[in-house]
Each structure stands twice: as C-alpha cells, then as structure tokens.
C-alpha positions as CSV (number, residue, x, y, z in Angstrom):
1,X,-32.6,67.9,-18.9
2,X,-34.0,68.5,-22.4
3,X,-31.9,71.7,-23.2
4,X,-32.9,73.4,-26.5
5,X,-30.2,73.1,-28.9
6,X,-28.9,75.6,-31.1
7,X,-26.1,74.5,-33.1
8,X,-27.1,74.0,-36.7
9,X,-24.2,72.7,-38.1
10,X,-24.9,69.4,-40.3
11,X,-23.5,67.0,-37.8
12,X,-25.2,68.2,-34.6
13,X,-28.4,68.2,-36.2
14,X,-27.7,65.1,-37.9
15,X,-27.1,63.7,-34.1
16,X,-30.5,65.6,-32.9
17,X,-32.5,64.1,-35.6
18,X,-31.3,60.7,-34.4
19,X,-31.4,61.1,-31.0
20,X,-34.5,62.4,-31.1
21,X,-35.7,59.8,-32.9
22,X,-34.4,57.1,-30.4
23,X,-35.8,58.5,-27.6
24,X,-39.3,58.7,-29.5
25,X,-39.2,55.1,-30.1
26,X,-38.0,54.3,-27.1
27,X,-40.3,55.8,-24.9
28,X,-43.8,54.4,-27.0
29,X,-42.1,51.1,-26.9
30,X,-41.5,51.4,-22.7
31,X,-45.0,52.2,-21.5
32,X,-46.2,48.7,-23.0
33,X,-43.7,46.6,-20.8
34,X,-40.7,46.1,-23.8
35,X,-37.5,44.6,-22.8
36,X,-34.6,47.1,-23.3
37,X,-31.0,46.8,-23.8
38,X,-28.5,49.6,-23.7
39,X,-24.8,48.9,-24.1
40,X,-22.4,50.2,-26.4
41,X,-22.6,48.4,-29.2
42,X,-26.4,48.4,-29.3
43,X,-29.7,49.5,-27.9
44,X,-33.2,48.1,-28.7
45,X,-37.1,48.2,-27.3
46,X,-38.6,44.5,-28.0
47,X,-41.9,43.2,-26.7
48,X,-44.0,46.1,-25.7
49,X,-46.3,46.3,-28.7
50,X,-47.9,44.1,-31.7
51,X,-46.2,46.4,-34.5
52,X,-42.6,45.6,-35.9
53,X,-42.2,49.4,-35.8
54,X,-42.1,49.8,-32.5
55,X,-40.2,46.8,-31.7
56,X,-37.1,47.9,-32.9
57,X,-33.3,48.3,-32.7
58,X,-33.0,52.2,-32.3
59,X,-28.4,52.1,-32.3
60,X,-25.4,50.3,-33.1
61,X,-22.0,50.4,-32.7
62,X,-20.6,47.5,-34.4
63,X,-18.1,46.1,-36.7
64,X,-18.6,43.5,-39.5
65,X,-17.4,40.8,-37.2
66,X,-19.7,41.5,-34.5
67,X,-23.0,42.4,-36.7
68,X,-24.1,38.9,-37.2
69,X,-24.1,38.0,-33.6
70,X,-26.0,41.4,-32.9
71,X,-28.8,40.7,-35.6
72,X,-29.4,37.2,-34.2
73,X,-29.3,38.4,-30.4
74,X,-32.4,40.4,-31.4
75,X,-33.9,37.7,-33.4
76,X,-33.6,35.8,-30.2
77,X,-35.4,38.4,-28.2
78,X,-38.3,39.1,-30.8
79,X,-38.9,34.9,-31.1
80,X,-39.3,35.2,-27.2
81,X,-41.6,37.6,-27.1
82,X,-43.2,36.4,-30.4
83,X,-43.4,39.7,-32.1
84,X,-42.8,41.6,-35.5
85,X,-39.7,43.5,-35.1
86,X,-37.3,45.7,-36.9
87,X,-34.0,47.5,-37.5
88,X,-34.4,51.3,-37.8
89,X,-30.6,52.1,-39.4
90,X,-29.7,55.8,-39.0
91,X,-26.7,57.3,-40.6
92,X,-24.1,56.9,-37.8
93,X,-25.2,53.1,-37.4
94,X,-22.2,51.1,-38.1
95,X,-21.1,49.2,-39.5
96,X,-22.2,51.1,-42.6
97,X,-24.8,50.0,-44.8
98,X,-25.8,46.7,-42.4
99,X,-28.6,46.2,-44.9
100,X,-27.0,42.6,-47.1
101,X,-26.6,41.1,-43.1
102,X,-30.2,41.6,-41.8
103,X,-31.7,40.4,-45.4
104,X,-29.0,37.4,-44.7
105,X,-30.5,37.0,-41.9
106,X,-34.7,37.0,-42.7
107,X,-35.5,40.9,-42.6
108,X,-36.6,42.5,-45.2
109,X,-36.4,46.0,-46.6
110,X,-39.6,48.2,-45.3
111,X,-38.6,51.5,-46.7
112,X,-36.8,54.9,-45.9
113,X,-37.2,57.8,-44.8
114,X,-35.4,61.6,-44.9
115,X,-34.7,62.9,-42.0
116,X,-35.1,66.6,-42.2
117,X,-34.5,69.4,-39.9
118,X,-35.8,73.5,-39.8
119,X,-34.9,76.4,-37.8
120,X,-37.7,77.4,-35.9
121,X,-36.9,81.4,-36.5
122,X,-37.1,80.7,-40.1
123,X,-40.4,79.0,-41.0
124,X,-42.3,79.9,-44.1
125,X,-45.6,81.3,-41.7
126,X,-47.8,82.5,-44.7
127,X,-50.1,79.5,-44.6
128,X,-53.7,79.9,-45.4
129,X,-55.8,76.7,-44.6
130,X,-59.3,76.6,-45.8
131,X,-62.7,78.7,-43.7
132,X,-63.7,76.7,-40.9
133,X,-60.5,74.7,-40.0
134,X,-59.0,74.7,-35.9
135,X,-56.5,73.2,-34.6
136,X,-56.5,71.8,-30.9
137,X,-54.6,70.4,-28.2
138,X,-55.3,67.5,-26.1
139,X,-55.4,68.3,-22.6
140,X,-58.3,65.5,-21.4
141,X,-59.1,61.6,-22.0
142,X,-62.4,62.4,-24.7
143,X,-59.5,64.9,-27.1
144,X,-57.3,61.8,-26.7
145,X,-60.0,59.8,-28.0
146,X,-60.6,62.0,-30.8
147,X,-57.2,62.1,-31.5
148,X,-56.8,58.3,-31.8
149,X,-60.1,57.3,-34.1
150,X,-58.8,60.1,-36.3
151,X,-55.3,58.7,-36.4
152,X,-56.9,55.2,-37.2
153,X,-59.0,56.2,-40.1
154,X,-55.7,55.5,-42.0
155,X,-52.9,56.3,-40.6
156,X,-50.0,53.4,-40.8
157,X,-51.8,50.1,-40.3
158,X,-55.2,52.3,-39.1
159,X,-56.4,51.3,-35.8
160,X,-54.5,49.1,-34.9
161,X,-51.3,51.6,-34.5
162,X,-53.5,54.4,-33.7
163,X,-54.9,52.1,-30.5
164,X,-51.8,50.9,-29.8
165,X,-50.1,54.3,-29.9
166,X,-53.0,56.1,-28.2
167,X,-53.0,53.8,-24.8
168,X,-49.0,54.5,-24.9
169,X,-49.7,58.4,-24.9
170,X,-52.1,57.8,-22.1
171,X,-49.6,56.0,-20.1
172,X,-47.0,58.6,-20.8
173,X,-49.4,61.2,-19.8
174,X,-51.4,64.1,-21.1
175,X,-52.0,67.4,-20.6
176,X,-48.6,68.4,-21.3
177,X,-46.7,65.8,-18.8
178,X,-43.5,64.6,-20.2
179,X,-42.2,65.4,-23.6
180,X,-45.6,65.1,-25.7
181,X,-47.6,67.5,-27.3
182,X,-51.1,66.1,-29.5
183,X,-53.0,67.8,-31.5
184,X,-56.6,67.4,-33.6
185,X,-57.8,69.5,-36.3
186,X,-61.2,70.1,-37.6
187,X,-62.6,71.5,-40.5
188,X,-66.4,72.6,-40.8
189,X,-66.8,70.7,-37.6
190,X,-65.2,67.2,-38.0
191,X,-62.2,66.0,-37.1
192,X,-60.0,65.7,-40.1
193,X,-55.8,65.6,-39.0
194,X,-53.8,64.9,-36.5
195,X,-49.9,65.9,-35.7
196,X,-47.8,64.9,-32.4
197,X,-44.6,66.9,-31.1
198,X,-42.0,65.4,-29.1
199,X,-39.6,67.6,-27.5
200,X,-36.1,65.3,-26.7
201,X,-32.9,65.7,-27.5
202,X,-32.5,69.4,-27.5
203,X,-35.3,69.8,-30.5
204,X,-38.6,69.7,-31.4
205,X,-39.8,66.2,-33.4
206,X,-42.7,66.2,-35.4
207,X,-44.9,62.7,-35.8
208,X,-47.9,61.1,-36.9
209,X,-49.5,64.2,-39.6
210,X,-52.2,62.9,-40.7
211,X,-54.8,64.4,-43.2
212,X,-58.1,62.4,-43.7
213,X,-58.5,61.7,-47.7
214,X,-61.2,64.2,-48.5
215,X,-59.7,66.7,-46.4
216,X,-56.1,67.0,-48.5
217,X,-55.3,69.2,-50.8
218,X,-56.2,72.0,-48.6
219,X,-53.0,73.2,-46.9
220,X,-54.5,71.2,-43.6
221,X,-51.1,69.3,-42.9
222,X,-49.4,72.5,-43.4
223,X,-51.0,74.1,-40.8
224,X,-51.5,71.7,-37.8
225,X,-47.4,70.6,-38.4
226,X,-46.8,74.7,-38.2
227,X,-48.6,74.9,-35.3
228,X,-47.2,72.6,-33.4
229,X,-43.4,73.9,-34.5
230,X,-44.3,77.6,-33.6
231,X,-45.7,75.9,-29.9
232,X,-42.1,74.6,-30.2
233,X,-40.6,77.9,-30.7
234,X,-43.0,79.3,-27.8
235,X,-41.2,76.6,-25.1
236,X,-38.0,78.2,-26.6
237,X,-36.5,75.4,-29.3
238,X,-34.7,76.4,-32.3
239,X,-34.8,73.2,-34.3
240,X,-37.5,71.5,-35.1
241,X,-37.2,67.6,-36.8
242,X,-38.7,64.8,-38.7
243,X,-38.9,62.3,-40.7
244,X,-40.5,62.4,-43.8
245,X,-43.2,60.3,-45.9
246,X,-42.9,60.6,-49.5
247,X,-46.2,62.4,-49.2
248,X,-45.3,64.8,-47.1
249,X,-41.6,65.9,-48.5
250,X,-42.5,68.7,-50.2
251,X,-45.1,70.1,-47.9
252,X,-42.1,70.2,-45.2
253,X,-39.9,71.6,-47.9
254,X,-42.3,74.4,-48.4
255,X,-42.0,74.8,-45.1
256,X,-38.4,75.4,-44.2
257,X,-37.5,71.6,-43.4
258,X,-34.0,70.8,-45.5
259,X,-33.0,67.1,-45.4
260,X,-29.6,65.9,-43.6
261,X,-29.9,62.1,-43.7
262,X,-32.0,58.9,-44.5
263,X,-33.2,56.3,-42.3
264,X,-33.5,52.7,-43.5
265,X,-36.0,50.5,-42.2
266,X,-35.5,46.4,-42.3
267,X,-38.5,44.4,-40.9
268,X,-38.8,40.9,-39.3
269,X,-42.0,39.3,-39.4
270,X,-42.5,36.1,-37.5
C-alpha cells in the first residue's frame, strides 16, 4: 500500500523523489503494452509509446564493468521495438555519473532536471491568482478531453505527448481510480493550465503544469500546483515532490519546494 511518508530527512526524501518518479514512469509506459524488466541491476519500460521519454530506463545497479553490457541490452530492446528511448539517471544510479558510457554508446544529453521536495504543512498559501480563474478536477471522459487539448497547446512535444499521455490516463482510470489526480484551469472562461498529481511512494508527485502563453505571468501555475498539493495534504500526505523545469524553479521555490537532487536525462533516437 501507498503509505504517506513522513520522514524528511535528505535521504528518505531523496529515495521518495526517485521512487516516485519510477513508478510515474513506469505506470504511463505499462498501459501502452511496454516490455518491462526488473532485476537488480536494472529496471526499464520500452515499447509502449512513440516518445523517448517514456521509453526509458527508470534504475540501475551497476558497476563500470557491467554498464556497457546494460546500455546495449536496452539498445537492443528499443531497436526491436523501433522506438526513441532514454536513460533517466537519478542520483543513486550507479555506477556514478554513467553519462561518458551512454554518449559512447549513441545517446545524447537531453537535459536535467532538480528534483525538489516540500512539506505539505508548510506551503506558502497566500497565492492570489487573477478574477475569473477555477481550477477543476477531472472526474469524466469530456474534462479529460479538455485536459489533453490544453496540455497539447504546448506542452513537451504538444499533441503528440499530450495524446499519447491522455489515452494512458484513460487506461489507468479516472475519477480518482488508482494513483492519479488531473486537473484543468480556466480563466475568464477558457481553459488555460493544466497540473497532474501522482500519489506513489509514500508522497505526493506533481506533473505536467502547464500555463498557456498569454495566460503567464499571472500566478496561474502557482495556484493549480497548490491546489493539487493541499488535495494531497487532504488524503493525508506530508511530502509533496517534483521535478522541476527551469521555468518553473522559482515558482516552486516560492512555494516551499527545496531541491535534494538532479536528474540527468540521455536520449537515443533511432
């Protein structure tokens, strides 16, 4: 069971933020039919979707004689499925800094990301977004809908992700089933942001905020991310978690979020 977690010393929340992360990735990759392997030394979700993000080695346990092999099982597995694929390496990954053997090996570097954590009883609450703006939650097919054609309007690679990511949330289930919470915002009647919560690990995870251009600037992503943390706090969870875009850094900083580690992010594209 999904038992709230409390500790917030760095390492167990260093261990939520990844294992939250994991099981995020791991469960949009399974609804699209990926091939998963789990064994000590490593643990990936390859196949299920057209997006090297998704296709993705999530852990490993390795040494520096054993990494090479690893990198080129996976190869293997994303040239048989014929997809883009990628290494997401979190701070416990080892060995440490795997980065030279995947660029060795044809990846290359895609970015990084903090990965930030915030106590739930603790969350700077005097946010004041504009006249006119709501935030929802989707409970039917048509919010879900909404949700996605907002999502595409720019998030990641637009609708293409937002698609692929909506029919995964519909086979996950909605209405609250499972460990996902969406939610749409308007402002002045229109659809404008989007924000996704995803209880595992013992903690609240944050994804896909999204603002629509004209609509920034306007304490919006403040608001639906806080709104989904205090729905968080409601289900009783302590930590909430996420990883940051360089956009949104400070606005989770504002927030209460501190940062506890980076993820690296090494693509392969076929």
């Amino acid at each position: 069971m999904n038992q709230p977690c409390h500790d917030f010393s760095e390492p167990s929340l260093i261990r939520a933020i990844e294992e939250n992360t994991r099981a995020f990735l791991l469960t949009l990759g399974r609804p699209g039919g990926g091939e998963e392997r789990d064994e000590p030394g490593i643990q990936w979700i390859i196949g299920g979707s057209p997006l090297a993000y998704h296709n993705c080695v999530v852990r490993a346990a390795l040494t520096a004689e054993t990494i090479d092999e690893a990198i080129g099982a996976s190869l293997e597995c994303l040239h048989r499925h014929n997809v883009a694929g990628s290494w997401h390496v979190g701070p416990t990954m080892t060995p440490a800094h795997p980065g030279e053997r995947l660029l060795a090996h044809g990846f290359t570097a895609a970015g990084s990301e903090p990965g930030m954590a915030a106590d739930l009883l603790h969350l700077n609450e005097q946010m004041t977004p504009p006249p006119g703006f709501a935030i929802g939650r989707v409970q039917t097919e048509q919010e879900l809908q909404l949700w996605v054609a907002t999502l595409g309007r720019g998030f990641g690679e637009g609708e293409v992700e937002a698609n692929r990511v909506g029919g995964q949330y519909r086979r996950a289930g909605l209405a609250g089933a499972g460990a996902w919470c969406h939610y749409p915002g308007w402002w002045q009647g229109a659809p404008v942001a989007t924000a996704s919560l995803f209880l595992s690990a013992g903690v609240a995870g944050i994804s896909f905020v999204f603002t629509l251009p004209e609509a920034r600037r306007q304490r919006i992503g403040s608001a639906i991310t806080l709104a989904a943390l205090q729905e968080a706090r409601q289900l009783g969870y302590r930590i909430g978690i996420l990883g940051s875009s360089a956009m949104g850094y400070q606005v989770y900083r504002h927030l209460g979020f501190q940062q506890y580690c980076r993820f690296d992010l090494y693509e392969w594209i076929p």
